[in-house]
Backbone as a printed PyTorch tensor [residue, N CA C, xyz], in Angstrom:
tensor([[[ 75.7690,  71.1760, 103.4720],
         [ 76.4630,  72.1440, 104.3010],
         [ 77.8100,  72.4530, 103.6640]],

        [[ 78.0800,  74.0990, 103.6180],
         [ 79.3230,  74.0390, 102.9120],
         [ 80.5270,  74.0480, 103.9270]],

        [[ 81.7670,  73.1010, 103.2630],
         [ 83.0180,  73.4440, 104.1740],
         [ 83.5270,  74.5120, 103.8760]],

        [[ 84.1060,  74.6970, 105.7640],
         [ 84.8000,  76.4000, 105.8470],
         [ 86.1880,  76.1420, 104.7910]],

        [[ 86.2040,  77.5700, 104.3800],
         [ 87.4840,  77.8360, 103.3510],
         [ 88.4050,  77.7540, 104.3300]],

        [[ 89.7270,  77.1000, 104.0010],
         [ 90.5960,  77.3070, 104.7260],
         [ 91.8740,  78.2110, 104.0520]],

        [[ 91.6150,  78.7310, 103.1940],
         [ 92.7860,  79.4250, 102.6240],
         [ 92.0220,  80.6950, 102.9950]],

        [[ 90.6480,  81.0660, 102.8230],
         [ 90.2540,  82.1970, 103.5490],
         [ 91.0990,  82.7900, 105.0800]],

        [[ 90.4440,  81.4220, 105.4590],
         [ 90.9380,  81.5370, 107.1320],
         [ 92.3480,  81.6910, 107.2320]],

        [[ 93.2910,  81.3470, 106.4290],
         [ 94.7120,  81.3250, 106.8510],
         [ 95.1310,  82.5460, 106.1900]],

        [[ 94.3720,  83.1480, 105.1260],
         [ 94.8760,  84.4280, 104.5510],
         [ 94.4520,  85.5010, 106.0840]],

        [[ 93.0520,  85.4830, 106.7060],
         [ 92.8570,  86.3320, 107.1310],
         [ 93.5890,  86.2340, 108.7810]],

        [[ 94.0280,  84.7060, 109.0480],
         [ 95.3810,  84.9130, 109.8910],
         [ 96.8160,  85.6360, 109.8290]],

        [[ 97.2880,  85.7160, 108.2730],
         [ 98.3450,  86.6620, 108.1860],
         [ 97.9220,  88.2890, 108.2340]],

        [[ 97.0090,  88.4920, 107.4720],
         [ 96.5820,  89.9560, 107.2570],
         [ 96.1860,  90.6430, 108.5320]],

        [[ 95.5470,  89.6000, 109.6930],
         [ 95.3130,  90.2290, 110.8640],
         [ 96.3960,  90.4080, 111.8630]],

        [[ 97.5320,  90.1130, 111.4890],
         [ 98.7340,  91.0800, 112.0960],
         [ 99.7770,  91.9600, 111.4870]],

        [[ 99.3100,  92.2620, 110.7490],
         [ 99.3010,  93.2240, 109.3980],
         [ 99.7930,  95.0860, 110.5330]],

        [[ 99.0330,  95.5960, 111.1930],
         [ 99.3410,  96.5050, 112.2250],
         [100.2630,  96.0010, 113.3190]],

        [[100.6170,  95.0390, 113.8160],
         [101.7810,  94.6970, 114.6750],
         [102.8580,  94.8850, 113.6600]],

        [[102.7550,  93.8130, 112.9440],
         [103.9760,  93.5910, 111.8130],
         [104.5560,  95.2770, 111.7590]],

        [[104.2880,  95.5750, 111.2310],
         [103.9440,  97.5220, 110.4160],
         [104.8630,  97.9140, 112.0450]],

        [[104.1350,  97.9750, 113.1510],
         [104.9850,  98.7690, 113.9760],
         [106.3990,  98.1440, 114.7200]],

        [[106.4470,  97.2670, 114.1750],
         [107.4180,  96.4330, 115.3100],
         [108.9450,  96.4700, 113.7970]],

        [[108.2310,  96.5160, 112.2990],
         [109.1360,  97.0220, 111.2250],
         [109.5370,  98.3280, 111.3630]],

        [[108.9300,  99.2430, 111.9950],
         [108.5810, 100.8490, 112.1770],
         [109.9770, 100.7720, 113.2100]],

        [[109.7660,  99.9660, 114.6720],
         [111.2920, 100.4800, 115.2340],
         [112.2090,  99.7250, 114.8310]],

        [[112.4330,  98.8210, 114.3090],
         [113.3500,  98.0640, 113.8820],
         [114.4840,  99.4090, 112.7120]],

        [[113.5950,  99.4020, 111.6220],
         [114.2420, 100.7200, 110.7450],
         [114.4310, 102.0820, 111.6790]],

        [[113.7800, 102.4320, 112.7680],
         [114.0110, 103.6670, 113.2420],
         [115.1950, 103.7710, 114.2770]],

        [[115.8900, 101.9080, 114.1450],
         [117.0560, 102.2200, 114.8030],
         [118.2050, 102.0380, 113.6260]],

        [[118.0720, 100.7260, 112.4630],
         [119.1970, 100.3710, 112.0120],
         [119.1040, 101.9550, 110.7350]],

        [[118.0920, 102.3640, 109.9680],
         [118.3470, 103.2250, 109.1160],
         [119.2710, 105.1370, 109.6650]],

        [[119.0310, 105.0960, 110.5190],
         [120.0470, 106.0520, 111.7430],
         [121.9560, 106.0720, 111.2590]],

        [[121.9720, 104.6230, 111.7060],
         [122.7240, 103.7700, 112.0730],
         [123.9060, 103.9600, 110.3670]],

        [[122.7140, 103.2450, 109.5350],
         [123.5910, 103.5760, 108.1560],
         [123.4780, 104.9340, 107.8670]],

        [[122.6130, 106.1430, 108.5720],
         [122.7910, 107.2620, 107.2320],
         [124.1980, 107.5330, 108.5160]],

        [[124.2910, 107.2670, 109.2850],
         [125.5790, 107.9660, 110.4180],
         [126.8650, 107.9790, 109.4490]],

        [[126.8110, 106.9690, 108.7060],
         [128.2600, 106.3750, 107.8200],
         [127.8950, 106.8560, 106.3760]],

        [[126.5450, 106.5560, 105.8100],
         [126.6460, 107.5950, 104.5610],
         [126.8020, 109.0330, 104.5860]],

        [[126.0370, 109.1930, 105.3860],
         [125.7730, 110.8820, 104.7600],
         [126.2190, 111.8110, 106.0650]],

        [[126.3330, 111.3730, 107.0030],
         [127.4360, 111.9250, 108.5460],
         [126.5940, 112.1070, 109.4110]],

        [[126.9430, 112.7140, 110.6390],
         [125.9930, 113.1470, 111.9130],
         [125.2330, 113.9000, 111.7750]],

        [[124.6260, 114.8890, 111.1800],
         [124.2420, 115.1520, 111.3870],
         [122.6930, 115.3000, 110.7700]],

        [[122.7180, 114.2430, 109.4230],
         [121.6410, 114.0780, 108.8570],
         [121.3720, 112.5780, 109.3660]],

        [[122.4440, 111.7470, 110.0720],
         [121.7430, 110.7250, 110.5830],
         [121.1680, 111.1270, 112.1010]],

        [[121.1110, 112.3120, 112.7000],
         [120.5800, 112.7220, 113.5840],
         [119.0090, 113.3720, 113.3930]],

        [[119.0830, 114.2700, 112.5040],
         [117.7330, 114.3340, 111.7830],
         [117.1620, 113.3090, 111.2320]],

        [[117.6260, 112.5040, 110.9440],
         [116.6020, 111.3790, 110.4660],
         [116.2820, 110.2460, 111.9430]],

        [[116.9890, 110.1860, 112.6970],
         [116.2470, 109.9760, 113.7430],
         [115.3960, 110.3910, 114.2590]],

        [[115.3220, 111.9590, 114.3420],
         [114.4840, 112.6970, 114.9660],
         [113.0890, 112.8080, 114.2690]],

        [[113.5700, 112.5040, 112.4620],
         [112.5680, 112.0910, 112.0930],
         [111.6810, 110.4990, 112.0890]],

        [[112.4410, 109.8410, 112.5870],
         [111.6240, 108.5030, 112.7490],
         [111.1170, 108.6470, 113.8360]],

        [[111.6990, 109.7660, 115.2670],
         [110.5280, 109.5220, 116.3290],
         [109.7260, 110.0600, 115.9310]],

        [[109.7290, 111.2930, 115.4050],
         [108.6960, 111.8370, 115.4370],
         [107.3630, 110.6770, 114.5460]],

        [[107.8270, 110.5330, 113.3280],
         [106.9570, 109.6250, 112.5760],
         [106.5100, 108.2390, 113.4610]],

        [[106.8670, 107.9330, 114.3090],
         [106.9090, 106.6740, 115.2160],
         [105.6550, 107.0570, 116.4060]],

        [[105.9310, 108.4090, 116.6960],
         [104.6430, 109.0240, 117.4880],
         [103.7240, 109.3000, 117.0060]],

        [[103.6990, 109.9170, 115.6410],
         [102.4190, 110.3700, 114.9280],
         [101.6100, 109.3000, 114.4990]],

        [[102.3160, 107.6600, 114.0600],
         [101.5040, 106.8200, 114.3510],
         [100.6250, 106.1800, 114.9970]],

        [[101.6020, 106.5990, 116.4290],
         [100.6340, 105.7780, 117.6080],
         [ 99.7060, 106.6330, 117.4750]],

        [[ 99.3710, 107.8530, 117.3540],
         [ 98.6990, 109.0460, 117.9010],
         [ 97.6330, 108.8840, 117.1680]],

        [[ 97.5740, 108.5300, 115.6240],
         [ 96.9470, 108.7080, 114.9210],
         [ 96.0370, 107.1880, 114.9630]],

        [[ 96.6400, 106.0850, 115.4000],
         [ 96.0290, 105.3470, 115.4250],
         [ 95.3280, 105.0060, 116.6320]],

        [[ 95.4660, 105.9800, 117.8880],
         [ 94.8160, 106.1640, 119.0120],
         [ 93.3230, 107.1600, 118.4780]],

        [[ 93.5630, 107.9120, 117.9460],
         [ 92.8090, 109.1070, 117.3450],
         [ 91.8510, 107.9230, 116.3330]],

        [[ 92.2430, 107.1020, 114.9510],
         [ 91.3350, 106.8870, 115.1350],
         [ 90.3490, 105.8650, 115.6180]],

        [[ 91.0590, 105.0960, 116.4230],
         [ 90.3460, 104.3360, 117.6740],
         [ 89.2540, 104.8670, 118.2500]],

        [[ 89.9150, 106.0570, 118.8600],
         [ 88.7360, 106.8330, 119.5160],
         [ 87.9150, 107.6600, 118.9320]],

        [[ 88.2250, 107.6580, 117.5940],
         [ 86.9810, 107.9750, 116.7650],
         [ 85.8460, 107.0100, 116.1720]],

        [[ 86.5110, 105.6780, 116.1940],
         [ 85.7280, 104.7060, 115.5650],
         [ 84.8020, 104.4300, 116.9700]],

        [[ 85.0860, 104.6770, 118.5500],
         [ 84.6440, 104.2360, 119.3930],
         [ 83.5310, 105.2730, 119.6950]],

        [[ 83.6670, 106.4930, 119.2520],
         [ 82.4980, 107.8690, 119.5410],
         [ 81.4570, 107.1950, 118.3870]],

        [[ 81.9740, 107.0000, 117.1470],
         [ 80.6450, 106.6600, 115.7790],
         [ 80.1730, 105.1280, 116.7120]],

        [[ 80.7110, 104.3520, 116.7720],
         [ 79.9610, 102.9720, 117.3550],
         [ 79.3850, 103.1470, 118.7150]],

        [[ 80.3550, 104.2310, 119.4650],
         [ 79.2840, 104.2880, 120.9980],
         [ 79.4920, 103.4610, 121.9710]],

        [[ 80.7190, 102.4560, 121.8830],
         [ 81.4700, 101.6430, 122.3970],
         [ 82.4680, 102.0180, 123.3560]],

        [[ 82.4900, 101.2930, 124.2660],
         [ 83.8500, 101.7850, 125.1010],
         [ 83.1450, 103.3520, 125.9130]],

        [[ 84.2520, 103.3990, 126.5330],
         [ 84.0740, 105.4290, 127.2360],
         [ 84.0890, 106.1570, 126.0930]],

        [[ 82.7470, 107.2920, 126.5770],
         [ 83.0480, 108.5210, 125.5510],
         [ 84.2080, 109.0460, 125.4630]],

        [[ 84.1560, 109.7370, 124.5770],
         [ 85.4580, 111.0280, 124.4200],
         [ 84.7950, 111.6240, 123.5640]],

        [[ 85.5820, 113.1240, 124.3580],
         [ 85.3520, 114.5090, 123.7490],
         [ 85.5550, 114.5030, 121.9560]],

        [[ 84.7550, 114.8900, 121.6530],
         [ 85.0970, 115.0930, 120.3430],
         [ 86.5290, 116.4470, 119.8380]],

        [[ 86.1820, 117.0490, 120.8840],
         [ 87.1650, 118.2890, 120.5910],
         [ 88.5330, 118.0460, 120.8440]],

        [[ 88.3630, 116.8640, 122.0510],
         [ 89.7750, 116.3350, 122.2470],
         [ 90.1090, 115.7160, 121.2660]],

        [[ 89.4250, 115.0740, 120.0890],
         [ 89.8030, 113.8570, 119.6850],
         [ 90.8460, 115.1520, 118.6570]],

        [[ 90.1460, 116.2920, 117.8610],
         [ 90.3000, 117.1250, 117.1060],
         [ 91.6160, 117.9320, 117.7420]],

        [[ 91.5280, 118.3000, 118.9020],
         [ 92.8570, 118.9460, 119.7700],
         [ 94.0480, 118.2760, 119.1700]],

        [[ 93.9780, 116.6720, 119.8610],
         [ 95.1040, 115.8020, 119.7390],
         [ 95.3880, 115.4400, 117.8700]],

        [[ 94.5270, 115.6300, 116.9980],
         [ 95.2040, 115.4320, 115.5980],
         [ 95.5840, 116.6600, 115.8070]],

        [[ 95.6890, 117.8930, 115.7190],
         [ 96.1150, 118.9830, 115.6710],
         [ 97.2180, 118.5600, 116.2690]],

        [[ 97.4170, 118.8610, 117.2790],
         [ 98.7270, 118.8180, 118.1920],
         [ 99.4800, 118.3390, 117.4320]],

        [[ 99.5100, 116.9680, 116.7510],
         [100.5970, 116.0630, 116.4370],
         [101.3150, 116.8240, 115.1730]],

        [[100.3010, 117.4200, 114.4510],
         [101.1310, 118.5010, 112.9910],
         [101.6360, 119.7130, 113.6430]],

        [[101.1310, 120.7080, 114.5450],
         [102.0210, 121.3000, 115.3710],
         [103.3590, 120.8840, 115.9130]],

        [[103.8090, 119.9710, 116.6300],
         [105.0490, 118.9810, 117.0020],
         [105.7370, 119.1060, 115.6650]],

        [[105.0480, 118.3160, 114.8760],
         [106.0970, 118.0850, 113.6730],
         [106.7470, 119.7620, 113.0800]],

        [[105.7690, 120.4580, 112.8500],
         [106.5120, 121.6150, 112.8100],
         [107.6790, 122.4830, 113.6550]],

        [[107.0150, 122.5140, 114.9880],
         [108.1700, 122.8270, 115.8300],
         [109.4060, 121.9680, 115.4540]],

        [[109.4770, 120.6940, 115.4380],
         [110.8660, 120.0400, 115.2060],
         [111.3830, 120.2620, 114.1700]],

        [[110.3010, 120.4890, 112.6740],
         [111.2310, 120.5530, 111.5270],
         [112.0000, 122.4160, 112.0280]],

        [[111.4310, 122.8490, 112.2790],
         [111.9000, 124.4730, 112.6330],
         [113.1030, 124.3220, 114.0390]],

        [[112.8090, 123.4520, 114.9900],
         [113.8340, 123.4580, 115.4530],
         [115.0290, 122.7270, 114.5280]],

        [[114.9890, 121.7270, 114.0630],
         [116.2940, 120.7950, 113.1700],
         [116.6960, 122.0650, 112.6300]],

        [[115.8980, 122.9110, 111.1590],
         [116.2390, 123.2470, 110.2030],
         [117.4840, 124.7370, 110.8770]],

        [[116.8830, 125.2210, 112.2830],
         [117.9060, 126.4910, 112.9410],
         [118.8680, 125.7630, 113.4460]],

        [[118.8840, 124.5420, 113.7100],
         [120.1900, 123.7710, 113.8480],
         [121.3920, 123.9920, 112.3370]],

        [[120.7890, 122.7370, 111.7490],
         [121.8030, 122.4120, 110.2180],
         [120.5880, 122.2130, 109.4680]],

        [[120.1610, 122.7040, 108.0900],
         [119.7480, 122.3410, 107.0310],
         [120.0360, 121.2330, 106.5050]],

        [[121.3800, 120.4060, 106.7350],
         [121.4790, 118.8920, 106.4610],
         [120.5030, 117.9310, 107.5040]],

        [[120.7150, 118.7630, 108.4200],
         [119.4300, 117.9860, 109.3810],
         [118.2400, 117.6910, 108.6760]],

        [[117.7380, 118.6300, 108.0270],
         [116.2130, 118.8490, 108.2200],
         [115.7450, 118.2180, 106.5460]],

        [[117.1800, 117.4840, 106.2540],
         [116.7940, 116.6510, 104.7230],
         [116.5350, 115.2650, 105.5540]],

        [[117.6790, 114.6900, 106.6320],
         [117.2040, 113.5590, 107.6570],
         [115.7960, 113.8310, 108.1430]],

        [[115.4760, 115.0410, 108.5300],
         [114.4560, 114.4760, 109.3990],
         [113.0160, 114.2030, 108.8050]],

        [[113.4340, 114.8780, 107.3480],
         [112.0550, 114.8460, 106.0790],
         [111.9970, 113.3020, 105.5020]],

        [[113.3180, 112.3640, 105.3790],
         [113.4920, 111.1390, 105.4400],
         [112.7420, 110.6330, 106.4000]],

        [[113.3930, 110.9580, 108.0470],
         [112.8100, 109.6800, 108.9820],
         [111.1940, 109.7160, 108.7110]],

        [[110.4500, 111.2510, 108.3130],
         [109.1260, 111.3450, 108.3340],
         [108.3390, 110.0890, 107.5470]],

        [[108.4150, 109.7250, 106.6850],
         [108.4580, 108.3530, 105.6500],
         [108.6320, 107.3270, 106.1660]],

        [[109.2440, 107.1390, 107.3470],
         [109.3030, 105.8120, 108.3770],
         [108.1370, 104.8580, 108.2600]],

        [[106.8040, 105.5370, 108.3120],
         [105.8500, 104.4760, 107.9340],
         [105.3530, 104.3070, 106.4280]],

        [[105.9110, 104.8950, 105.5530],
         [105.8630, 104.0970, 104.4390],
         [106.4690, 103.0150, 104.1350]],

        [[108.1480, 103.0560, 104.7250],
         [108.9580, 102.1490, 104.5730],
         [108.6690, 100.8450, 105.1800]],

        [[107.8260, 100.8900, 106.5730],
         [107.3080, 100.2610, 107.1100],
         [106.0980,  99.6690, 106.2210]],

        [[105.3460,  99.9050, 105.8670],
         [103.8420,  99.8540, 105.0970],
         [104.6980,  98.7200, 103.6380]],

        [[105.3600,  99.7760, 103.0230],
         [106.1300,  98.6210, 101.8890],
         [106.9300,  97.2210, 102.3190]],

        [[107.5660,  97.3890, 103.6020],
         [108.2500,  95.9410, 104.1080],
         [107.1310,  95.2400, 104.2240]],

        [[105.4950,  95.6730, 104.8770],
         [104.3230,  94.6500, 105.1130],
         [103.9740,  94.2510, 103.7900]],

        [[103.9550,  94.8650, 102.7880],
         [103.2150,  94.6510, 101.3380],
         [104.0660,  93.4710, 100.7410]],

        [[105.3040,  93.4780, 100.9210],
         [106.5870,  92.7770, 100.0540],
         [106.3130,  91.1610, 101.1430]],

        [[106.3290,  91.7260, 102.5110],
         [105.4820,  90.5700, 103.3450],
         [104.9970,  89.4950, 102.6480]],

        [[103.8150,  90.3720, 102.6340],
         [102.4440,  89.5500, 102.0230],
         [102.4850,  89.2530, 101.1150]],

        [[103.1710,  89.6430, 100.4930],
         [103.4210,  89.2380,  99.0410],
         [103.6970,  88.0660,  98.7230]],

        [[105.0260,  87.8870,  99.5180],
         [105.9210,  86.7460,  99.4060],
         [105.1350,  85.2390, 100.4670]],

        [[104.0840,  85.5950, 101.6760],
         [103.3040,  84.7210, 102.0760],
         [102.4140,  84.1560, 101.1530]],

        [[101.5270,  85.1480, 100.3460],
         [100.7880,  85.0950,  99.3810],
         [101.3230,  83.5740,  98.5770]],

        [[102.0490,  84.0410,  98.2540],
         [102.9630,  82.9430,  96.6590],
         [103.2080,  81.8720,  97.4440]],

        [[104.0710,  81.8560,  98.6640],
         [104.0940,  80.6770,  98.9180],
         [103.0040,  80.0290,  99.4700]],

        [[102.1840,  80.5180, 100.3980],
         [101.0670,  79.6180, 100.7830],
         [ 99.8190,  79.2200,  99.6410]],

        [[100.2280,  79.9760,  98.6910],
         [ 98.8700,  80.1190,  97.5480],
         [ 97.8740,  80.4310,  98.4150]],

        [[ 97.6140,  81.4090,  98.8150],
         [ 96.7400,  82.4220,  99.4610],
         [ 95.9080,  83.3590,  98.5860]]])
């Protein structure tokens, strides 16, 4: 009989909070990176870049509701949903983003360099998880 891997098991304990990690890094930066562009670059591109981290902060959830409820229509799991809704609501969310970059940009054009920043919120997020794991990796020899 073979014994269970345990470096398997403990790798696939870090990696499975891999999506918490990611959003809980997501508001953490969508308050302190604000915060510093207020003092680098002034109000009003640290205002657009807020506006761009909510927005990027919503399009996550949205998208990861979307594809929830897409993975739940292919498996057949859980309550249906409309397919058209599922298609409505990705739409919607690139609509939003446009209205805001068009509202920022009739504000200040320094805005609308913040709010093309905050949009990237979940990359920055995505790279803090990678540098994560990275550094779990090495030390646990994972």
């Amino acid at each position: 009989m073979a014994e269970p891997d345990t470096t398997t098991d403990a790798a696939e304990v870090v990696y499975s909070g891999a999506l918490r990690r990611i959003q809980r890094c997501m508001g953490i930066l969508a308050v302190a990176l604000p915060i510093v562009a207020w003092f680098s670059f002034g109000g009003r591109t640290a205002i657009g870049l807020a506006c761009g981290c909510l927005v990027a902060l919503f399009n996550f959830v949205w998208l990861k509701r979307g594809v929830e409820a897409l993975a739940d229509r292919v498996v057949g799991a859980g309550k249906a949903q409309s397919g058209k809704g599922i298609v409505a609501r990705f739409l919607l969310r690139y609509v939003l983003m446009g209205l805001a970059a068009y509202g920022i940009l009739t504000v200040s054009p320094a805005s609308l360099y913040g709010l093309l920043a905050g949009l990237f919120l979940p990359v920055a997020a995505i790279a803090c998880e990678a540098a994560y794991e990275v550094y779990v990796a090495l030390a646990r020899g994972l």
